[in-house]
C-alpha positions as CSV (number, residue, x, y, z in Angstrom):
1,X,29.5,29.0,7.8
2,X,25.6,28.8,6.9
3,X,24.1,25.3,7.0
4,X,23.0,24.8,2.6
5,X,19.1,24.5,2.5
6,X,17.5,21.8,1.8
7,X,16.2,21.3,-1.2
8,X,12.4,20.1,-1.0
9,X,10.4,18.2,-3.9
10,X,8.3,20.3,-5.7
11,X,5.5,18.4,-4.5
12,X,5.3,19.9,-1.3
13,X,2.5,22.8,-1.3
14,X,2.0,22.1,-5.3
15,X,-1.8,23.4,-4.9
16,X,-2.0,25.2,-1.7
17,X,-5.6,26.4,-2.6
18,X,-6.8,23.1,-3.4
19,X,-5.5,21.5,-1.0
20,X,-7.2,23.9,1.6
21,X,-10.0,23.4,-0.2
22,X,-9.5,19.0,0.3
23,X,-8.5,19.5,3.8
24,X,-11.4,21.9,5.1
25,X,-13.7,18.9,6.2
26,X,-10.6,18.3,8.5
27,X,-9.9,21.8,9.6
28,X,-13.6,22.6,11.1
29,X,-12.8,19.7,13.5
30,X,-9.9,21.0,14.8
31,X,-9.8,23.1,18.1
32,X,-7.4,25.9,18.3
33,X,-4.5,27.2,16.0
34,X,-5.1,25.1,12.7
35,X,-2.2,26.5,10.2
36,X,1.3,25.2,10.4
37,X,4.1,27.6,11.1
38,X,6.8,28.0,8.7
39,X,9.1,25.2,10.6
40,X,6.5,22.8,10.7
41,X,6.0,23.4,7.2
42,X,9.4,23.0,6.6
43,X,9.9,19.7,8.1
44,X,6.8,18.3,6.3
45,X,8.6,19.1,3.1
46,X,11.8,17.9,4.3
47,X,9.9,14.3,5.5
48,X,9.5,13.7,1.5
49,X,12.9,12.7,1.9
50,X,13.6,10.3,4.4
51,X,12.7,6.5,4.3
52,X,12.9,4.3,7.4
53,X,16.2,4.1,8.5
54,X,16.4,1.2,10.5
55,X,14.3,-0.9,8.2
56,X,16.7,0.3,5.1
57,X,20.0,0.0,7.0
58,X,18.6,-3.8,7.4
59,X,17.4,-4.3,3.5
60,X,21.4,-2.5,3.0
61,X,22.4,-5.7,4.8
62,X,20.0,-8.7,3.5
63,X,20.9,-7.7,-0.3
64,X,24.7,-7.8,0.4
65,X,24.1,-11.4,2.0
66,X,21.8,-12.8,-0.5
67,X,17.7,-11.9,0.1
68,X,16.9,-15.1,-0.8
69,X,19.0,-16.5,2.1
70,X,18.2,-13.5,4.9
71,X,14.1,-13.2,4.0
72,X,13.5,-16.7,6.1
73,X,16.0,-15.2,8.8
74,X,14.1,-12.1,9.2
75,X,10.8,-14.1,8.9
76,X,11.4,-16.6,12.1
77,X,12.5,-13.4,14.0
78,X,9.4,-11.6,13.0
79,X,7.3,-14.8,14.3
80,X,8.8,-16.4,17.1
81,X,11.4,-13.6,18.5
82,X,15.4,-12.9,17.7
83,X,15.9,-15.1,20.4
84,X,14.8,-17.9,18.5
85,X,18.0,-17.8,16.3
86,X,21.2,-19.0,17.1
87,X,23.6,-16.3,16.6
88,X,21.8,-14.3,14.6
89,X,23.4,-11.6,12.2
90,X,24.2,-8.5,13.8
91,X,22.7,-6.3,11.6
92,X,19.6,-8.5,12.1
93,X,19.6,-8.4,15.9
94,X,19.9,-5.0,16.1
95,X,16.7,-4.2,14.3
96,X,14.8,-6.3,16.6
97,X,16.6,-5.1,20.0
98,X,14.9,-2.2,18.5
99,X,11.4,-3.5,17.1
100,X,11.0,-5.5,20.3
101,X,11.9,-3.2,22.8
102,X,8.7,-1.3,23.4
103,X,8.4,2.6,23.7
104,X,8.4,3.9,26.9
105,X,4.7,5.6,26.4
106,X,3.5,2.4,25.2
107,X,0.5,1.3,27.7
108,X,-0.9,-2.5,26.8
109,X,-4.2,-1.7,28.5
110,X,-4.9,1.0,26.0
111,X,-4.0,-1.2,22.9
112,X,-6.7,-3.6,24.2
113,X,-9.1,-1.0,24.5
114,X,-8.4,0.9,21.3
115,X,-8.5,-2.6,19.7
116,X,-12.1,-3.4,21.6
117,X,-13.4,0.4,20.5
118,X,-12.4,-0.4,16.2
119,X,-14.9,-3.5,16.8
120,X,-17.9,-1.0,18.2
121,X,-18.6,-0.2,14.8
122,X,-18.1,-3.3,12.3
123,X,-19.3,-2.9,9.4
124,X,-19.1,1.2,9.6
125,X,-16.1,1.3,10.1
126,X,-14.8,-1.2,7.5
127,X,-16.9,1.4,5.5
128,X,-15.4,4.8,7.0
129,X,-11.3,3.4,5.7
130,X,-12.5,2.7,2.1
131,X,-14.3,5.5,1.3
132,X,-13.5,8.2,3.4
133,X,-9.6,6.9,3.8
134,X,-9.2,5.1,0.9
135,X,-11.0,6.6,-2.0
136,X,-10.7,10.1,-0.5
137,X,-6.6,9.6,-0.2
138,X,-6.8,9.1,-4.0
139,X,-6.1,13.1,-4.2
140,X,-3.5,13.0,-3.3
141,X,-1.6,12.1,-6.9
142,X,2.1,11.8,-5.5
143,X,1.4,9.0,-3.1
144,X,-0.7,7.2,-6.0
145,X,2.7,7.6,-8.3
146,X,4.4,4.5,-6.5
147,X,0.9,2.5,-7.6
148,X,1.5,3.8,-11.0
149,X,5.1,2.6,-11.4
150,X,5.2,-0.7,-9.6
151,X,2.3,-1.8,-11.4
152,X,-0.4,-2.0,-8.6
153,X,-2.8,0.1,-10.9
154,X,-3.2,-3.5,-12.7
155,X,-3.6,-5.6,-9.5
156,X,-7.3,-3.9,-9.4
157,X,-9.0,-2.2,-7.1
158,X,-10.6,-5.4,-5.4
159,X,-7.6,-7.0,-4.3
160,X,-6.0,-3.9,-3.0
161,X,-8.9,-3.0,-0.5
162,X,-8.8,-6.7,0.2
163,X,-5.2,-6.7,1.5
164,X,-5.6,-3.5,3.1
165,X,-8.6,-4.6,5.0
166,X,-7.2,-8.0,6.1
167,X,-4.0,-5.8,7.4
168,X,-6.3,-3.8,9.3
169,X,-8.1,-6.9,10.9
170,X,-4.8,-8.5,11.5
171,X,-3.9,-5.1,13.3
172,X,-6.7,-4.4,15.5
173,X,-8.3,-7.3,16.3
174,X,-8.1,-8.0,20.7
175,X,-4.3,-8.8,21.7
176,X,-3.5,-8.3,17.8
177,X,-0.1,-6.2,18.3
178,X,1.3,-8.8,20.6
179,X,4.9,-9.6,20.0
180,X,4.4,-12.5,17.6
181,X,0.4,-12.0,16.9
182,X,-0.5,-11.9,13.3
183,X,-1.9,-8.1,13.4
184,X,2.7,-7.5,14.7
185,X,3.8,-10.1,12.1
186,X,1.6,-8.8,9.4
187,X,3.0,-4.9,10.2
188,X,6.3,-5.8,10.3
189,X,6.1,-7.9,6.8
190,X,4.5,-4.8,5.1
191,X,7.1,-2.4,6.5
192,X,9.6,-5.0,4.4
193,X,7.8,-4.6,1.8
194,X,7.8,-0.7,1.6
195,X,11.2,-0.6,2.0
196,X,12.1,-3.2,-0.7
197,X,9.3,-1.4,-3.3
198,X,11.4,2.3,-1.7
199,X,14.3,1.2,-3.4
200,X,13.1,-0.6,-6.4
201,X,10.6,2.6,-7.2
202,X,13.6,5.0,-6.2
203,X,15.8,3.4,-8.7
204,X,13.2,3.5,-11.9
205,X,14.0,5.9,-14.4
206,X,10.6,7.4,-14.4
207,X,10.7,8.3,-10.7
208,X,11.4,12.2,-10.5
209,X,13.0,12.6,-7.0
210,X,12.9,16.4,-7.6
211,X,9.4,16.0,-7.8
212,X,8.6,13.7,-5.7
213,X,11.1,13.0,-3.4
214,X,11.8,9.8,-1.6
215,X,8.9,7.0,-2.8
216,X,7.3,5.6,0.4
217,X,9.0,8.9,2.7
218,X,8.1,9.3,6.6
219,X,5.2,11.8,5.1
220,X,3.2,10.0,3.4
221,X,3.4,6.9,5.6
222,X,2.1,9.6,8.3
223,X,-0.4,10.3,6.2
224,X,-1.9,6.7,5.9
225,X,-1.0,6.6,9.9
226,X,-3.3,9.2,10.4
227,X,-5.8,8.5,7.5
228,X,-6.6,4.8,9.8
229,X,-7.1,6.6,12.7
230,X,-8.1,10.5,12.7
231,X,-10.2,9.7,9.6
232,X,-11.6,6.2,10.7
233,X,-13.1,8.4,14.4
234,X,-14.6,11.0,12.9
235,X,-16.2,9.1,9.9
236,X,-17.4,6.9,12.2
237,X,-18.8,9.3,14.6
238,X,-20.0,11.4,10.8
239,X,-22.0,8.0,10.3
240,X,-24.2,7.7,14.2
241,X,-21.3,5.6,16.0
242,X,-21.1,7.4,19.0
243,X,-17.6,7.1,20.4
244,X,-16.1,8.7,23.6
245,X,-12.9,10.6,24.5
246,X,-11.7,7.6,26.2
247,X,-12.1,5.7,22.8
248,X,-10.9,8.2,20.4
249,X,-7.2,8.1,22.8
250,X,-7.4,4.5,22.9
251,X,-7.8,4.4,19.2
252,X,-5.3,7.0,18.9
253,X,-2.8,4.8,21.0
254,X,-3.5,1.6,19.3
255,X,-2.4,3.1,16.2
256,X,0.3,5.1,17.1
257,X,1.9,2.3,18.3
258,X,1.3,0.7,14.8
259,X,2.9,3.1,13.1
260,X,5.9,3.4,15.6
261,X,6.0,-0.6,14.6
262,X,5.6,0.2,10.7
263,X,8.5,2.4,11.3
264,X,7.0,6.1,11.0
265,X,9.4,8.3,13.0
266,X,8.8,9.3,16.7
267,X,8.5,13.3,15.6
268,X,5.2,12.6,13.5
269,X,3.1,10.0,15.6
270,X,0.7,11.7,18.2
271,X,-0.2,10.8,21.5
272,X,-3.4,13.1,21.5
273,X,-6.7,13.1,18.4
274,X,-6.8,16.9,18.6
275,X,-3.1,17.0,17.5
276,X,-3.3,14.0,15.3
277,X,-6.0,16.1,13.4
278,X,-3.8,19.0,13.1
279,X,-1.3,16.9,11.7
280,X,-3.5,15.6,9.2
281,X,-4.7,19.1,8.3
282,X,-1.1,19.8,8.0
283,X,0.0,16.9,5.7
284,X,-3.2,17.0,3.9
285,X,-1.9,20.7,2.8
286,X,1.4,19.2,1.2
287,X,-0.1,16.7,-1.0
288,X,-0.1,17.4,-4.9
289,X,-3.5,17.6,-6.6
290,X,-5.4,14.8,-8.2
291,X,-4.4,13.6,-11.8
292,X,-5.1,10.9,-14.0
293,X,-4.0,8.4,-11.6
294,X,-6.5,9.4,-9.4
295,X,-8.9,8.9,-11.7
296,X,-8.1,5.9,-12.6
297,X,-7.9,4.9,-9.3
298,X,-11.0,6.3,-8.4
299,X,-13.3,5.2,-10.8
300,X,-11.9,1.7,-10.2
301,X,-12.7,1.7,-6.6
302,X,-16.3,3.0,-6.4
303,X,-16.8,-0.4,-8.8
304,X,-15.3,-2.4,-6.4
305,X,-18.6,-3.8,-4.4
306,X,-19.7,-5.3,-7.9
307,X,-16.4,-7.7,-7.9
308,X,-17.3,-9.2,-4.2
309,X,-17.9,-12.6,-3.2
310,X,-21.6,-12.3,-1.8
311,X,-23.2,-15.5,-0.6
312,X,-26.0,-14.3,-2.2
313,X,-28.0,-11.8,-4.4
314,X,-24.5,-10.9,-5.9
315,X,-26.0,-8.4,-8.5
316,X,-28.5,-6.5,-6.4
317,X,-25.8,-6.2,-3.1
318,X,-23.2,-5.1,-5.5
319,X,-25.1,-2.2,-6.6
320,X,-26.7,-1.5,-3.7
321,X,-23.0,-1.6,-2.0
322,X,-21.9,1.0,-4.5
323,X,-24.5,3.3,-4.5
324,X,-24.0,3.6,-0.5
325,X,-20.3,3.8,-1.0
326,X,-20.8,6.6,-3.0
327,X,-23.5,8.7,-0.6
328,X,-20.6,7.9,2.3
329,X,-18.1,9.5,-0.2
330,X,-19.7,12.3,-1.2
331,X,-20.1,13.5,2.8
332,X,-16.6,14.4,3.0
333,X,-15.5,15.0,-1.0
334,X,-16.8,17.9,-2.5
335,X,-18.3,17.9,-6.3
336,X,-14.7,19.2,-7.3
337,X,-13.2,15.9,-5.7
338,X,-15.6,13.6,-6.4
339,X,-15.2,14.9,-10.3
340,X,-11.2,14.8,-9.7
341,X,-12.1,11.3,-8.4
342,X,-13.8,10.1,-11.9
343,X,-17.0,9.6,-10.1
344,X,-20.9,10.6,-10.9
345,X,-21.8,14.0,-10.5
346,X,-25.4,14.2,-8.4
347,X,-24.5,12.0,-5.5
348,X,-26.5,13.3,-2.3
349,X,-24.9,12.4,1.5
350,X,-28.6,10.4,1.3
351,X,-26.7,7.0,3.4
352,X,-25.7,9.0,6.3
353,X,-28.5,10.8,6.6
354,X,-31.3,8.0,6.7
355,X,-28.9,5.3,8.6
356,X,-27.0,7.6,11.0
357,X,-29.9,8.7,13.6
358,X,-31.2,5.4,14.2
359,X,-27.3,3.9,14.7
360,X,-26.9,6.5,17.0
361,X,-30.2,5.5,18.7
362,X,-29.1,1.4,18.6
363,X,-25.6,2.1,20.4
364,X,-26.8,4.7,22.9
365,X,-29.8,2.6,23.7
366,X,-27.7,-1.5,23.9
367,X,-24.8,0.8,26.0
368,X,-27.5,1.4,28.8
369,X,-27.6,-2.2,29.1
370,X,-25.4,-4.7,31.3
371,X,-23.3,-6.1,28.5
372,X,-24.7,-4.3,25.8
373,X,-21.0,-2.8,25.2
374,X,-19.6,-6.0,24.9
375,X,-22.5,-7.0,22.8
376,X,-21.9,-4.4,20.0
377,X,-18.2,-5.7,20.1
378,X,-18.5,-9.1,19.5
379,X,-21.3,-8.1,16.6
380,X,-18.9,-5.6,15.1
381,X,-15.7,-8.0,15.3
382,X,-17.6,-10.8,13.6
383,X,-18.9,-8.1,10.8
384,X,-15.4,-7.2,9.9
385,X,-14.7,-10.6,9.3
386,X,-17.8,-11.4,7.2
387,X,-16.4,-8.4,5.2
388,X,-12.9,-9.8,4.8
389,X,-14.8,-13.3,3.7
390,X,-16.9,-11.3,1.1
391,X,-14.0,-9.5,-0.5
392,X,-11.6,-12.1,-0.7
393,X,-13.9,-15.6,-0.8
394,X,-12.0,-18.4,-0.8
395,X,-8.9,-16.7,-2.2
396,X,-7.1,-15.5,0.8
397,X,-4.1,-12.9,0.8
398,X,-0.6,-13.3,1.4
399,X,1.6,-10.6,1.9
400,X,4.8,-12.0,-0.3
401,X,2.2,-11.4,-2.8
402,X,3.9,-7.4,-3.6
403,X,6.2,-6.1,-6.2
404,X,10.2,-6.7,-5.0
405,X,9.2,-9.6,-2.7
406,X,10.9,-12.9,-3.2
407,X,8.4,-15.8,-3.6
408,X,9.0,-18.9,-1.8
C-alpha cells in the first residue's frame, strides 16, 4: 500500500527566483554540483516539520511534573553533570546520557583550534555575524515570524544582537564547549528555551502550520548553524582575514559540535565547509521572501551602533559604526535586499574595500613572526569582549530573560 505524502508548508521554495537571486553570493563559492536533487529538496521541506525530539520529549516531561519544580533540576545537571543528582528523574537522565555522551567524530583538539581561529579576527568577525549573518538572515520572513509572535520585535534590536553576541563568546571562547563551561551551559539553556517558545508559538492562533510549519524546525536551526559558521569564514576572509583550510575545518568542527549540542539533527550538520556551503545554498533556497517583518527588523538593526555603550565619543562612533555596518552589508545584499531590508539605497562596499588589503597585509606580515599567531589571538579575543562591554554596558544578559521562561 503506498506510503501518503507528506504534506510540506507552503513556505518551502515560496520564491524560488528570489531566493536564487539571495543565495548567489553563496553559490559562486561553492565547488562542484551546487543544485539540490529532488530528495534533498524533499527533506528540506520535510525538516519544516520536526522540532528536537529529545529536548521536547523532556519539556513533555517537566510540564507534567511542574516547570517550576524540574527548571532548577535541569539547571544543576546542565552545570555540574547528571551525576550530581541523587536519583534523578528518568526522563531527565536520559537526556543527559545523551547530551553528555560525546559523538564519536567529536575531536577536542579541533574544538580548541576552531575556538583559537574565531579569535584571529576580533572585531571582524563580531562584524561578519551581525551584518552578513544577522541582518542578511532578515530575508528570510518565515524564521522572523516567531520574533513577530512572541513579541521579540519589541525587545529591540540592541538587546537581541547583545544576547546573540554574548552566546557566541560564551561558545567559542578557548575550552568554552567543555562539559560544564559557560559557552555548554549557555547552548544547552537556549536549546530550552527554543523548545519552550516551539510550543508556546505552535499553540498561538496566529501561527499557520500549513504555512509555516513547525516554529523553531530542524531547518531553520540549520540555517542559523550554518549562518555562524559558513557565513562567519567567508565574510571574514571577504573582509582581508586570511584564514587556512585547517582553520575553516576547525571552525567547521567547533560548530558542528554546537549545533549537535543545540540539538540540530545528525543528517544536517557537516563535517566538511565545501558541504556546509552547499547546504546553506540549499536552505537558503527554501526560505520565503522578505516582508514587512523584515523590514522592520532591518531597519531597526542598521540603527543599532547608535544605541551602544561607547566609553567615549558616543555620537560620532555611533554613526561612524553604522555607516561601516552598512558598506559590510551591502558586499553581500544586493540593492533588491538591502531595499527588502528597509535600508538606504546608494550604499557602496566602500569598508571592505579600503580596510581589507591592509588587514590582509597585518596578518600575513605578524604570522611570519614567532608568536605573532598567538598575538593576533589574544588581540582578537580581548576585542570581542570590548564589543560585548560596549553593547551591553553595565547591563549584562541573562538567558531566563526569553518569552515561556520561568523567572526565578
Amino acid at each position: 500500500m503506498p506510503q501518503p505524502t507528506v504534506r510540506i508548508p507552503a513556505r518551502h521554495g515560496a520564491d524560488l527566483a528570489q531566493a536564487q537571486r539571495s543565495a548567489a553570493p553563496i553559490r559562486r563559492f561553492i565547488k562542484g554540483q551546487a543544485e539540490p536533487d529532488a530528495g534533498e529538496w524533499q527533506a528540506i521541506g520535510e525538516s519544516l516539520l520536526q522540532g528536537d525530539e529529545p529536548m521536547d520529549r523532556l519539556l513533555d516531561w517537566m510540564l507534567a511534573s511542574c516547570l517550576g519544580q524540574a527548571k532548577p533540576l535541569y539547571d544543576r545537571a546542565v552545570d555540574e553533570g547528571i551525576d550530581a543528582l541523587d536519583d534523578a528523574p528518568l526522563p531527565l537522565r536520559q537526556f543527559f546520557a545523551q547530551v553528555e555522551a560525546p559523538p564519536a567524530w567529536l575531536d577536542p583538539q579541533l574544538l580548541q583550534q576552531g575556538a583559537q581561529a574565531c579569535g584571529l579576527s576580533g572585531l571582524t568577525g563580531m562584524r561578519v555575524l551581525r551584518d552578513l549573518g544577522l541582518l542578511a538572515g532578515y530575508q528570510a520572513s518565515a524564521i522572523n515570524r516567531t520574533l513577530v509572535l512572541t513579541g521579540m520585535l519589541e525587545k529591540g534590536a540592541q538587546r537581541r544582537v547583545a544576547e546573540t553576541t554574548k552566546w557566541w563568546i560564551d561558545c567559542t571562547r578557548p575550552g568554552g564547549m567543555r562539559h560544564g563551561a559557560p559557552g555548554y551551559r549557555s547552548t544547552l539553556q537556549v536549546r530550552l528555551i527554543h523548545a519552550l517558545v516551539r510550543r508556546r508559538v505552535a499553540g498561538m492562533a496566529d501561527w499557520d502550520p500549513a504555512y509555516y510549519g513547525l516554529p523553531i524546525n530542524q531547518g531553520d536551526m540549520h540555517a542559523t548553524y550554518l549562518a555562524f559558521s559558513v557565513i562567519f569564514l567567508l565574510g571574514q576572509r571577504l573582509l582581508g582575514v586570511p584564514l587556512s583550510r585547517r582553520d575553516g575545518a576547525a571552525i567547521t568542527h567547533l560548530w558542528r559540535y554546537i549545533a549537535w549540542l543545540m540539538g540540530v539533527d545528525e543528517r544536517w550538520l557537516h563535517a566538511e565547509e565545501n558541504q556546509a556551503r552547499r547546504a546553506l545554498y540549499h536552505n537558503l533556497l527554501s526560505q520565503a521572501p522578505a516582508d514587512a517583518s523584515s523590514r522592520q527588523l532591518g531597519a531597526a538593526l542598521i540603527d543599532e551602533p547608535l544605541q551602544r555603550h561607547y566609553a567615549n565619543l558616543p555620537w560620532l562612533r555611533g554613526r561612524l559604526n553604522r555607516a561601516i555596518h552598512l558598506s559590510i552589508a551591502r558586499t553581500f545584499i544586493s540593492r533588491a535586499g538591502m531595499q527588502a531590508l528597509g535600508l538606504p539605497g546608494g550604499i557602496l562596499p566602500w569598508y571592505p574595500l579600503l580596510s581589507g588589503p591592509p588587514r590582509f597585509a597585518w596578518h600575513c606580515l605578524l604570522r611570519c613572526l614567532p608568536g605573532g599567531r598567538d598575538m593576533l589571538i589574544r588581540r582578537g579575543l580581548r576585542q570581542q569582549e570590548a564589543y560585548l562591554q560596549t553593547l551591553f554596558g553595565k547591563d549584562h544578559p541573562r538567558l531566563s530573560d526569553a518569552p515561556g521562561v520561568p523567572q526565578a
